[in-house]
C-alpha positions as CSV (number, residue, x, y, z in Angstrom):
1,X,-6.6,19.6,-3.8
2,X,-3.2,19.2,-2.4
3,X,-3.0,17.5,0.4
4,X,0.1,17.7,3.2
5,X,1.5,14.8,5.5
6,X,3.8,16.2,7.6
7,X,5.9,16.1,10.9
8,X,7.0,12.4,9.7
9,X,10.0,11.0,9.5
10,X,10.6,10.1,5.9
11,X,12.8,8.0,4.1
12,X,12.3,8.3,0.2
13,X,14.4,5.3,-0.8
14,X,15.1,7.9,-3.8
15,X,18.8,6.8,-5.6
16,X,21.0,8.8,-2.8
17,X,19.0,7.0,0.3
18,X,17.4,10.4,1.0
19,X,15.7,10.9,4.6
20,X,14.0,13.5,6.6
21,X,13.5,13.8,10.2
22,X,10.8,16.3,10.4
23,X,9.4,16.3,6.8
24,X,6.3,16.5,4.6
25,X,5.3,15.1,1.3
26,X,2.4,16.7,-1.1
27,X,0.3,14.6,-2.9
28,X,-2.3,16.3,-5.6
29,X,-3.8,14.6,-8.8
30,X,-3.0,11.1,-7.3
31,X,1.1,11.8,-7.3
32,X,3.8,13.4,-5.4
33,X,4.6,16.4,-6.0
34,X,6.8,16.9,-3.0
35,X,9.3,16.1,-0.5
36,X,11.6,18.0,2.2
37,X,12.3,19.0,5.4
38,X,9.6,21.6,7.7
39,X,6.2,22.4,6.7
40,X,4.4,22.8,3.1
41,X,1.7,24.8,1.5
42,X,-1.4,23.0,1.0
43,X,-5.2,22.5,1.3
44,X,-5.8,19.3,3.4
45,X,-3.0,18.3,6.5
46,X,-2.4,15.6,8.0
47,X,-0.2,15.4,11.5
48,X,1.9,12.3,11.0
49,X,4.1,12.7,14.1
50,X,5.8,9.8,15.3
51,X,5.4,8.4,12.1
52,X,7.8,6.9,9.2
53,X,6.9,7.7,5.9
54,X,7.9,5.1,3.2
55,X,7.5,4.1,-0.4
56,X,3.9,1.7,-0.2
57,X,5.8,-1.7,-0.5
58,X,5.9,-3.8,-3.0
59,X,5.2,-7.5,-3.5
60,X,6.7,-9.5,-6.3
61,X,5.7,-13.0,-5.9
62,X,2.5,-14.5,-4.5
63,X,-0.9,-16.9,-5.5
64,X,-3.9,-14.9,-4.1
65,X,-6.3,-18.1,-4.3
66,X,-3.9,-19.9,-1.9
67,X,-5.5,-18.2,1.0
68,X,-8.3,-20.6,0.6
69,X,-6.0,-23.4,1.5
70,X,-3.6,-22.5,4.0
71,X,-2.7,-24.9,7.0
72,X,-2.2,-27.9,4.8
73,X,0.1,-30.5,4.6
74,X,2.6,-28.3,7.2
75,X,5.2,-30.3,7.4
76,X,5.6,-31.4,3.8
77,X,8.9,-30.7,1.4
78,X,7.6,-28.5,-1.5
79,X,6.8,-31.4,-4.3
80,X,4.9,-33.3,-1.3
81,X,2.9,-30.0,-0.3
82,X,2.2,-29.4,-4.4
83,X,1.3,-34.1,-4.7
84,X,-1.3,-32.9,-1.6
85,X,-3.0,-29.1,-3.0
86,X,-3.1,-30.0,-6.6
87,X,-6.5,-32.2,-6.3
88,X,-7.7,-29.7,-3.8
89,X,-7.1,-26.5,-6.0
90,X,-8.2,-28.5,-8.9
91,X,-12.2,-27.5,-7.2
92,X,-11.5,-23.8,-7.8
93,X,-14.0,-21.5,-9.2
94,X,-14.3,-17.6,-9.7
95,X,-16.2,-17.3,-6.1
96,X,-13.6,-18.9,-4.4
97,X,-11.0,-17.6,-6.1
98,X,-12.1,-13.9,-5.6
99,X,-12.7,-14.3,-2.2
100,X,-9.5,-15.7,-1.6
101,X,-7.7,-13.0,-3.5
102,X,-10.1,-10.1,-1.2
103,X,-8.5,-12.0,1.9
104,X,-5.3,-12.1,0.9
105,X,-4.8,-8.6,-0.8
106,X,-7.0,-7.1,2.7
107,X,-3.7,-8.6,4.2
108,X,-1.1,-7.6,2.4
109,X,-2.9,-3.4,2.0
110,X,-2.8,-4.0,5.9
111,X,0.5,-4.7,6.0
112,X,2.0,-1.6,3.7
113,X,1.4,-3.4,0.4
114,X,0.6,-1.4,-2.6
115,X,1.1,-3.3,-5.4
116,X,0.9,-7.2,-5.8
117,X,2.1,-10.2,-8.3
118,X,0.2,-12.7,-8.1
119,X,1.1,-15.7,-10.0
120,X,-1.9,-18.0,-10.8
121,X,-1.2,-20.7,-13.2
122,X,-4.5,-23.2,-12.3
123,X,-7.4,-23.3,-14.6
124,X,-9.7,-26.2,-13.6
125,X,-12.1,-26.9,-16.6
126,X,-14.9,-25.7,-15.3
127,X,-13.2,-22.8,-13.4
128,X,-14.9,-19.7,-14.8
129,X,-12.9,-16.6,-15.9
130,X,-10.4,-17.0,-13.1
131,X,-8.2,-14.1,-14.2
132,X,-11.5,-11.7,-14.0
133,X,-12.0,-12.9,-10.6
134,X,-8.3,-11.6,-9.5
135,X,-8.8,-8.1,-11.3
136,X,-12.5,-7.6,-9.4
137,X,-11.0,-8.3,-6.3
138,X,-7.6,-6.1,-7.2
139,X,-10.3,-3.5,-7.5
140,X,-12.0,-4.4,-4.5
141,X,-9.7,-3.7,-2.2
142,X,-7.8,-1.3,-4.1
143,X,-4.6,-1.9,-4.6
144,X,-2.4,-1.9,-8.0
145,X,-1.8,-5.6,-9.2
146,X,0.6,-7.3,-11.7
147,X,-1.6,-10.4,-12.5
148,X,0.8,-13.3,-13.9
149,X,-1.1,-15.3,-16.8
150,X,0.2,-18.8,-15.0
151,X,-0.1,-22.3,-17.1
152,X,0.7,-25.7,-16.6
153,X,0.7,-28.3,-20.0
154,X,3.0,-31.1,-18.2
155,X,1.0,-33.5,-16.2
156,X,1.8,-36.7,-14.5
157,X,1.9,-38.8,-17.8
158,X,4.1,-36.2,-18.8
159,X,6.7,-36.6,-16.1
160,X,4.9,-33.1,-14.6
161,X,3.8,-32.9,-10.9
162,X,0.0,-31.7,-11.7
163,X,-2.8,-34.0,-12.1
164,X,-3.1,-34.7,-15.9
165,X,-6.5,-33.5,-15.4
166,X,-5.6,-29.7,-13.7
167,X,-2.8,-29.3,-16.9
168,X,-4.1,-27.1,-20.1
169,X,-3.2,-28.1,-23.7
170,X,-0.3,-25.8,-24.9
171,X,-2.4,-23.9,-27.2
172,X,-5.2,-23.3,-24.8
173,X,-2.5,-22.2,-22.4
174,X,-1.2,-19.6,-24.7
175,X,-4.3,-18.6,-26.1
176,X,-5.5,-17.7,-22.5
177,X,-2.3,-16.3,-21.9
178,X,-2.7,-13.6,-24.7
179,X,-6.5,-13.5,-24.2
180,X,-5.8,-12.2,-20.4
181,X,-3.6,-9.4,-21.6
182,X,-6.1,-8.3,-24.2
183,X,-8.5,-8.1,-22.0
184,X,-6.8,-6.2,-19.0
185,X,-3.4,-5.5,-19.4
186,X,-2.9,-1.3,-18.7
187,X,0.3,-0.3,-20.8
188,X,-0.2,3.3,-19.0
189,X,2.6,4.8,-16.4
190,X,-0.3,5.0,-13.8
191,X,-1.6,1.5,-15.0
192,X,-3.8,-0.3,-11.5
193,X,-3.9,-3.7,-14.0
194,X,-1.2,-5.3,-16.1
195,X,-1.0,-8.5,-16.9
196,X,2.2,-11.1,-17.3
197,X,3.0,-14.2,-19.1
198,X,4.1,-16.9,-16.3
199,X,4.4,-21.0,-16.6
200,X,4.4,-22.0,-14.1
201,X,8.0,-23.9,-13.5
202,X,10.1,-25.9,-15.4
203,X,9.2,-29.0,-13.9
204,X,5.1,-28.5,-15.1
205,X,5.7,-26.9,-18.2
206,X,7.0,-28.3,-21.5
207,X,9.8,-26.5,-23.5
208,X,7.2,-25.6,-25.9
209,X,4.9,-23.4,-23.3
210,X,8.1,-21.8,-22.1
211,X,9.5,-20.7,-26.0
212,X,6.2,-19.7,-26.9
213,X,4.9,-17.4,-23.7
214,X,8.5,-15.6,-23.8
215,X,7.6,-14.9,-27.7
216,X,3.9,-14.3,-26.6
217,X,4.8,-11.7,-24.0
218,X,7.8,-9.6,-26.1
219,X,5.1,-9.6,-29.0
220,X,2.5,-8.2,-26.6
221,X,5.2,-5.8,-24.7
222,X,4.7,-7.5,-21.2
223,X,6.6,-9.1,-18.7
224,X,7.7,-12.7,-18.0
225,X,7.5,-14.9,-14.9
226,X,8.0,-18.6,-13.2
227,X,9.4,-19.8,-10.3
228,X,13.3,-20.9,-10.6
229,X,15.7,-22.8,-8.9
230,X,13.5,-23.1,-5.8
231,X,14.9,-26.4,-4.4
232,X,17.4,-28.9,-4.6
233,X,14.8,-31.4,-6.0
234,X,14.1,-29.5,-9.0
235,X,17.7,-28.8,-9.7
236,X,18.4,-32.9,-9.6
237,X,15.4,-33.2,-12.5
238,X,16.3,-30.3,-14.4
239,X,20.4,-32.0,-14.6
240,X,18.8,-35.4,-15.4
241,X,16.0,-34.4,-18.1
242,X,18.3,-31.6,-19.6
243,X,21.5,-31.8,-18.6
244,X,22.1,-28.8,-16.8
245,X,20.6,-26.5,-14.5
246,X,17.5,-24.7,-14.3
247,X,18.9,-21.2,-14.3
248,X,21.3,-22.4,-17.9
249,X,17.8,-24.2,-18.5
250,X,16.4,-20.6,-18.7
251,X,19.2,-18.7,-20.0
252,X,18.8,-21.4,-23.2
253,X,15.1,-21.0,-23.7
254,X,15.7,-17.1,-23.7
255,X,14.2,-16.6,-20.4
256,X,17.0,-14.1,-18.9
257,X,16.7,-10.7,-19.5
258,X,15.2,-7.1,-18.5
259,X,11.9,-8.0,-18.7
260,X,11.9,-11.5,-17.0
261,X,11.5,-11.7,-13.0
262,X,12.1,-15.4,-11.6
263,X,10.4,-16.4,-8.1
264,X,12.6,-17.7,-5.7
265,X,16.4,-18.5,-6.8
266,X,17.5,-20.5,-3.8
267,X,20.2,-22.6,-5.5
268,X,22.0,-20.3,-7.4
269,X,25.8,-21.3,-8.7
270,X,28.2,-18.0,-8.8
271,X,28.0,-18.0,-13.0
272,X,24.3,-18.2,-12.5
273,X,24.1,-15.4,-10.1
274,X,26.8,-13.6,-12.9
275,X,24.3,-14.2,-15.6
276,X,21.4,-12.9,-13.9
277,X,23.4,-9.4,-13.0
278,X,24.6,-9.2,-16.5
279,X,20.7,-9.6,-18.3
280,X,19.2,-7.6,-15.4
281,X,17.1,-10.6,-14.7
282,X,14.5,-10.1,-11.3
283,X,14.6,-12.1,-8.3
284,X,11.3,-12.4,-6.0
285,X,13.2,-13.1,-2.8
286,X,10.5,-14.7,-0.6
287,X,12.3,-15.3,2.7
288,X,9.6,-16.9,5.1
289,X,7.6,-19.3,2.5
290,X,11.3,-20.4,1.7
291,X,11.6,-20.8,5.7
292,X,8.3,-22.9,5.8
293,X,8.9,-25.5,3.2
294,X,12.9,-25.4,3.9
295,X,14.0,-25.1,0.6
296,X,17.0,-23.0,1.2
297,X,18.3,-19.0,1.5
298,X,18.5,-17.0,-1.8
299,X,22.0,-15.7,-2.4
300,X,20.6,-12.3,-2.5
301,X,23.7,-10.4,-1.3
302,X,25.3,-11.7,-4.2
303,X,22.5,-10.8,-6.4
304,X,22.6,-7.6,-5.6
305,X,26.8,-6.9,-5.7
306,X,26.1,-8.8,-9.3
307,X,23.4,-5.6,-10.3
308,X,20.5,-7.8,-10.4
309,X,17.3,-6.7,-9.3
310,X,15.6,-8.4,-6.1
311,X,12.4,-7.8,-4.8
312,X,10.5,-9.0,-2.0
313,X,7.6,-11.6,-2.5
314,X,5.0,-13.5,0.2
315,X,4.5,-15.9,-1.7
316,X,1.2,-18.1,-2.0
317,X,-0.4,-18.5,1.9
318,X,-0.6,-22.2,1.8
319,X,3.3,-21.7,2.4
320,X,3.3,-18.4,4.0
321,X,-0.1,-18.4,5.9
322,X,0.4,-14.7,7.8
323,X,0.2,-14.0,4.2
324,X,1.7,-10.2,5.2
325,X,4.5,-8.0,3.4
326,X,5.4,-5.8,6.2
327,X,7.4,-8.9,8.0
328,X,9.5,-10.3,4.9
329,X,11.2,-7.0,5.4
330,X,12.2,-8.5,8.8
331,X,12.9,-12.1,7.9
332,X,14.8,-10.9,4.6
333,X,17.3,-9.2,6.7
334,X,17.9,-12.5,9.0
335,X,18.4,-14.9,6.3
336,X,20.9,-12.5,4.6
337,X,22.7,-12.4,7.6
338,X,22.2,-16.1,8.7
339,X,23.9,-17.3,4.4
340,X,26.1,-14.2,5.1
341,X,27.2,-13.0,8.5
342,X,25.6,-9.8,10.4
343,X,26.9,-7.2,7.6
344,X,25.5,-9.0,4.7
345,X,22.4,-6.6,4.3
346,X,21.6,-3.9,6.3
347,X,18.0,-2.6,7.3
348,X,17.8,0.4,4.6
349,X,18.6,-2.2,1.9
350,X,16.0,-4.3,3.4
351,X,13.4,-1.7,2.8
352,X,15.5,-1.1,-0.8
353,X,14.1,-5.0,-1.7
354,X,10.7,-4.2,-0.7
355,X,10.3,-1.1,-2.5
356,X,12.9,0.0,-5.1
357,X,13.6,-3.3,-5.5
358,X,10.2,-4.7,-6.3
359,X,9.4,-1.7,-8.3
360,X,12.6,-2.5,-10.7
361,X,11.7,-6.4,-10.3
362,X,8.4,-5.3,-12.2
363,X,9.5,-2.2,-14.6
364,X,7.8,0.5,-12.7
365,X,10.8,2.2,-11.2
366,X,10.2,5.6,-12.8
367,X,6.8,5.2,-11.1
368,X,7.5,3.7,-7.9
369,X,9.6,2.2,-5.4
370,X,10.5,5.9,-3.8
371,X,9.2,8.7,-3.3
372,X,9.9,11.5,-5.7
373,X,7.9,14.6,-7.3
374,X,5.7,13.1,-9.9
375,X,5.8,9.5,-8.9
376,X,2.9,8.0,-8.1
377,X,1.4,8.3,-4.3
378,X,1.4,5.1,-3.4
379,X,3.2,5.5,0.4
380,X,3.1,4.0,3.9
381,X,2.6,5.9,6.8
382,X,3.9,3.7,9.8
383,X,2.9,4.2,13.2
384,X,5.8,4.3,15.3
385,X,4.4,5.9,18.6
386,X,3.7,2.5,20.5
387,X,5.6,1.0,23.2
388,X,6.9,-1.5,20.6
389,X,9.1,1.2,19.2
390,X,9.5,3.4,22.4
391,X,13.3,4.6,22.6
392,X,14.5,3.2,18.9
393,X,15.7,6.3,17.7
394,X,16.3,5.3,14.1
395,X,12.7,4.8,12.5
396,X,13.7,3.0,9.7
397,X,15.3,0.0,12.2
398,X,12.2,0.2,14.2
399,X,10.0,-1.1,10.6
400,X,12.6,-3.5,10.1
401,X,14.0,-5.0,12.9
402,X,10.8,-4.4,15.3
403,X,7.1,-6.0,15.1
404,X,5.5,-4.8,11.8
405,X,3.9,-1.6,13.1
406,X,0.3,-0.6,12.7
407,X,-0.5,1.8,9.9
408,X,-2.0,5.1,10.4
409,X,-2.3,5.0,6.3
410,X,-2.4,3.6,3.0
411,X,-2.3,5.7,-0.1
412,X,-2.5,4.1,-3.5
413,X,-2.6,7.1,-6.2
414,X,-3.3,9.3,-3.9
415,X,-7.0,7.3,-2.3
416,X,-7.1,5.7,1.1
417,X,-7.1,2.2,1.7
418,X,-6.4,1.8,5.4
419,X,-6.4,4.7,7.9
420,X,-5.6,4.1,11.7
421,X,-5.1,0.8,11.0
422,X,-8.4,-0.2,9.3
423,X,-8.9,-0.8,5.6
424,X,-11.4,1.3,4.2
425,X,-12.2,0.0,1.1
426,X,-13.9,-3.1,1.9
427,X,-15.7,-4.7,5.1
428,X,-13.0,-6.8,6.8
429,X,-15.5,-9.2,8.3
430,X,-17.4,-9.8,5.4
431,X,-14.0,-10.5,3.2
432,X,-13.1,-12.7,6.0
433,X,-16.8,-14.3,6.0
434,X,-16.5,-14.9,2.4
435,X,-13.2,-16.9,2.9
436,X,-14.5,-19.3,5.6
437,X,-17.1,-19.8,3.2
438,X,-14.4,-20.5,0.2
439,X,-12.3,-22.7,2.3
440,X,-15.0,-25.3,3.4
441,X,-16.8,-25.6,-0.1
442,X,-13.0,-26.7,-1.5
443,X,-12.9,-29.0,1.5
């Protein structure tokens, strides 16, 4: 059955920023198959007027079981906030942990979000099968996830942050690394599950767990992650343990290249910035979590002018606790222009980063990130009729610069997730029950 949305404003974020004023798109078979101006044949129609059409954005960077734990040490640096949550996270089972992932991947579908990363590098001994906890709950809700085997092997006696008792042997680490992606990992273009390989950071990882999940992953054919170059802090311990920075610390453990995303990126020098446009290194650009903690603005305007891909992430909700995509669109666009000046990135580039962007961030451009006959249907359908968006004439300003608007729907391959603003897939009160529930046996 085909099915037509139509009488939408549309902007495909397609290679020559394609847009339509009074379009359509077809989906059938769970994929576009296509786009213009005016009406379209089909079985099923849906009126989307005074709606924008986009790409279903894209999130690069975030820790689902955070939303167990959010409103916690507030007013903490990062390496205080991480000294406070480690002994609290180091309580997490697979209940909690797929409850907290249900909550926080209800939130992001809510908020446009199609596809999720979601970096989770804590194992607690008696933990349970934490990774098959964040697929149920992927499936759950519905959306398409990029699950990031984490890992930490460098506790406190070890100079690491973590509790020596939250840390994993190296072995063990990369044995449940590889283990993960065995289990779950979906090579396929229209893949709902792959897995990643992803220490957790250079400051609670040794040099061995780095070298060995970046041979682990191009062995196995899937991507790498960790967070880099967040703050100042880490930059001082990276130049007095190794003598240089964290992003040369990467580029000398082979951790730059096409199929390598980093989290963060804050403090970036120029050659750095060079290197990562020259390997095609990722950048999860997560503008408020940076906000919270104050670590800094990514130099993502340079990132971009150097050809590296950026992507938009929300990062874990004990630093971002709204815990919604729709808005880093927003606050992306004012940190650019706070680090750059007012023409340093403009709203269709800020949708770019939350689509296209993520999509390249993750190696799923030629199956999503625009909308395109045969991509896959994953698409937003923005509500722009209120009187928050009443006389902006562009659409695609209205998503970025206005409130996040309401959607009138979700598609991911084609299925509904939300529809007039409501997801459809799972009880929200009973995914929000389940958290309260989460969050008090952790406390």
């Amino acid at each position: 059955m085909k099915t037509v949305l139509e009488h939408a404003a549309i902007s495909t974020v397609d290679e020559h920023g394609t847009e339509f004023r009074d379009g359509h798109v077809v989906i059938e078979d769970g994929r576009i198959v296509a786009v213009g101006e005016g009406r379209a044949e089909g079985d099923a129609r849906i009126d989307a007027t005074g709606c924008l059409v986009t790409p279903g954005l894209i999130n690069t960077h975030h820790h689902l079981y955070q939303w167990a734990t959010r409103g916690l040490a507030v007013d903490s640096t990062l390496y205080q906030w991480l000294v406070t949550l480690y002994p609290v996270w180091r309580r997490l089972d697979t209940d909690i942990t797929h409850a907290a992932a249900s909550a926080g991947l209800a939130r992001l579908a809510l908020t446009g979000c199609t596809t999720v990363a979601d970096h989770h590098y804590v194992f607690p001994r008696r933990g349970g099968d934490q990774v098959a906890a964040l697929v149920a709950a992927a499936h759950r809700i519905g959306v398409r996830a990029h699950l990031v085997r984490g890992s930490m092997d460098r506790g406190e006696s070890a100079g690491g942050l973590p509790p020596d008792n939250l840390v994993e042997e190296t072995e063990a680490a990369l044995l449940g690394t590889e283990q993960a992606i065995d289990a779950h990992h979906d090579p396929a273009p229209d893949a709902r599950i792959r897995i990643a390989a992803g220490p957790c950071s250079p400051f609670t990882v040794s040099e061995a767990l780095m070298t060995g999940a970046a041979e682990l992953a191009r062995r196995k054919g899937v991507r790498l992650h960790t967070h880099l170059a967040e703050t100042l802090d880490e930059e001082e311990q990276c130049l007095a343990e190794f003598g240089c920075t964290p992003a040369e610390y990467a580029d000398k453990l082979g951790w730059l290249g096409e199929d390598v995303w980093m989290a963060h990126t804050v403090h970036l020098s120029p050659s750095a910035v060079g290197r990562f446009g020259a390997t095609r290194t990722g950048s999860a650009h997560c503008p408020t979590s940076n906000g919270r903690l104050g670590t800094g603005i990514a130099p993502v305007r340079d990132l971009l002018d150097a050809g590296a891909p950026v992507g938009l992430g929300v990062d874990g909700a004990a630093s971002n606790e709204s815990g919604g995509l729709g808005e880093e669109l927003h606050q992306a666009l004012l940190q650019a222009r706070q680090r750059g000046g007012p023409t340093a990135l403009g709203v269709r580039e800020a949708l770019w980063l939350g689509t296209m962007g993520g999509a390249r961030c993750l190696g799923r451009e030629n199956e999503l990130g625009s909308l395109e006959p045969g991509k896959l249907a994953d698409l937003a359908v923005w509500d722009l009729g209120g009187l928050n968006y009443a006389g902006i004439e562009d659409p695609v300003a209205a998503l970025v610069l206005g409130a996040t608007p309401p959607l009138k729907l979700l598609f991911v391959g084609g299925r509904k997730v939300v529809e007039d603003g409501e997801l459809r897939t799972a009880d929200v009160s009973t995914v929000a029950g389940e958290l309260r529930a989460a969050s008090g046996k952790l406390r």
